[in-house]
Each structure stands twice: as structure tokens, then as C-alpha cells.
N, C-alpha and C positions, 0 to 999 in steps of 0.2 A: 529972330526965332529960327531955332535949328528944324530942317523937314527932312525926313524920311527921303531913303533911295524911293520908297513905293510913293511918296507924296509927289514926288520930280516925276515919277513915271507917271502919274492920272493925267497928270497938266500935258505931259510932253511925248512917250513913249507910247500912251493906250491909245489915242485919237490916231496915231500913225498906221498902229498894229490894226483897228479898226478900219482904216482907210484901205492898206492892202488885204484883208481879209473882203471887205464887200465888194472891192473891183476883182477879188476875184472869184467869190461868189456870182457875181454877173456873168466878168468875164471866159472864165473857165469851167462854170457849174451852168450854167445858162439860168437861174435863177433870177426874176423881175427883181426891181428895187423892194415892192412891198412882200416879196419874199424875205430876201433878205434881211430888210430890218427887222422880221419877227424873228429870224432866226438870231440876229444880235441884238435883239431886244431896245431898238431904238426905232425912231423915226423913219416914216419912206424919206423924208424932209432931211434928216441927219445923214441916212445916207447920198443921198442927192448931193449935200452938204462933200462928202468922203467922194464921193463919185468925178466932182467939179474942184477938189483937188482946194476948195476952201478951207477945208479941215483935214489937220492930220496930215499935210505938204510935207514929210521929213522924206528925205529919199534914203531908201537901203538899198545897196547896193551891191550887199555881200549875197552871193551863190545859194549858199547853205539855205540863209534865211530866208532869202523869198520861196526856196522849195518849202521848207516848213509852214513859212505862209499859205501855202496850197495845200498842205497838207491838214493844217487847221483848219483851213475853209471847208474840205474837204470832212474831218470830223466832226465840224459844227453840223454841217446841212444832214448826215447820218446818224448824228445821235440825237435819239428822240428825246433825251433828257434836255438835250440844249446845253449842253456846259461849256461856254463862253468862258466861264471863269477858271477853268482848271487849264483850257488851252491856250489863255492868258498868260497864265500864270506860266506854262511851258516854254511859250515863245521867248519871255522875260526872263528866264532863268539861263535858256539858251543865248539868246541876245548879253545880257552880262556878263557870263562866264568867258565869250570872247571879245568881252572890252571892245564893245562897237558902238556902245551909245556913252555919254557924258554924263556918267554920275557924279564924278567926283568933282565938287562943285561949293562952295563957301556954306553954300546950302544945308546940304545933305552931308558933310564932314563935321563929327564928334569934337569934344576939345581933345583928346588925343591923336585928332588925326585919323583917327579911321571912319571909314564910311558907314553911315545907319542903317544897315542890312535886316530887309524885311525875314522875318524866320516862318514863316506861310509855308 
């Protein structure tokens, strides 16, 4: 069965993006754990999880992206909507566009050969 770039990214990309966003929610926003998970709409437990580097262990390593990271966490914790999913979806499109993470994969490659690109 063929999976979506966005199907590789729930399993392997969001729990990452998730892990640097709540260490830096702690870290950098001073924000407790049971803050944070409301703010990403999960667990103190999931975070603790993100925190102890059980979940979401991918390292980046690129410059750019951990600023964005901080800058997410930073949007997350001031927007009273909570949209989690739009600055998702930002990091992911930045992350892609410079070919940092492994999509292209037996996976997520069409029979032509090109990649299953979420249109989100």
C-alpha cells in the first residue's frame, strides 16, 4: 500500500516537531508541562513522554529550523485560537522545501515516481 508524504510525516515528522516545540515551550517560554500540553492539545504524560526524549528522538539540526521551532512555540503559547495545526503545517512545508527530512521513500513514491504531495 502506497502512503502519503503527510501519512510518513504523522508517524515520523509530527511527534519530532512536537518534541522540539514542548522542550521549548518549557524551555524557552517557562511554561510547566500541564501548560504545555493544553497548549498542544495532548498529554502532561505525552509531553513528559517529548520532554524524556522517548518520543519524537529525531534530531535537527539545521539553524533555520530550530529558530522556527521557537518561533512556533512562541505562536502557539500567544494565539488564543491554539492553531497547532496551521503552524504544523508551516514547519512541514519549510522542512520539505529544503529536503531535510526523508520522504522519498518506497512508501510515499507514486508509480510514476513522484512523491504523494499533501495539497493542504
Amino acid at each position: 500500500m502506497k502512503r502519503t508524504s503527510c501519512e510518513y510525516i504523522f508517524w515520523n515528522l509530527l511527534p519530532a516537531l512536537r518534541n522540539k516545540i514542548a522542550k521549548s515551550m518549557i524551555n524557552d517560554f517557562g511554561l510547566n508541562q500541564k501548560e504545555a500540553a493544553v497548549k498542544l492539545g495532548i498529554t502532561p504524560g505525552a509531553v513528559c513522554m517529548y520532554l524524556s526524549d522517548k518520543r519524537g528522538n529525531i534530531k535537527i539540526r539545521d539553524k533555520k529550523i530550530i529558530n522556527e521551532i521557537h518561533v512556533s512555540a512562541e505562536n502557539i503559547i500567544k494565539d488564543e485560537n491554539n492553531d497547532l495545526i496551521k503552524e504544523t503545517c508551516r514547519l512541514c512545508k519549510i522542512i520539505s522545501s529544503k529536503g531535510l527530512f526523508p520522504f522519498s521513500n518506497s512508501k510515499t513514491i507514486d508509480k510514476t515516481g513522484d512523491l504523494l504531495l499533501c495539497k493542504f
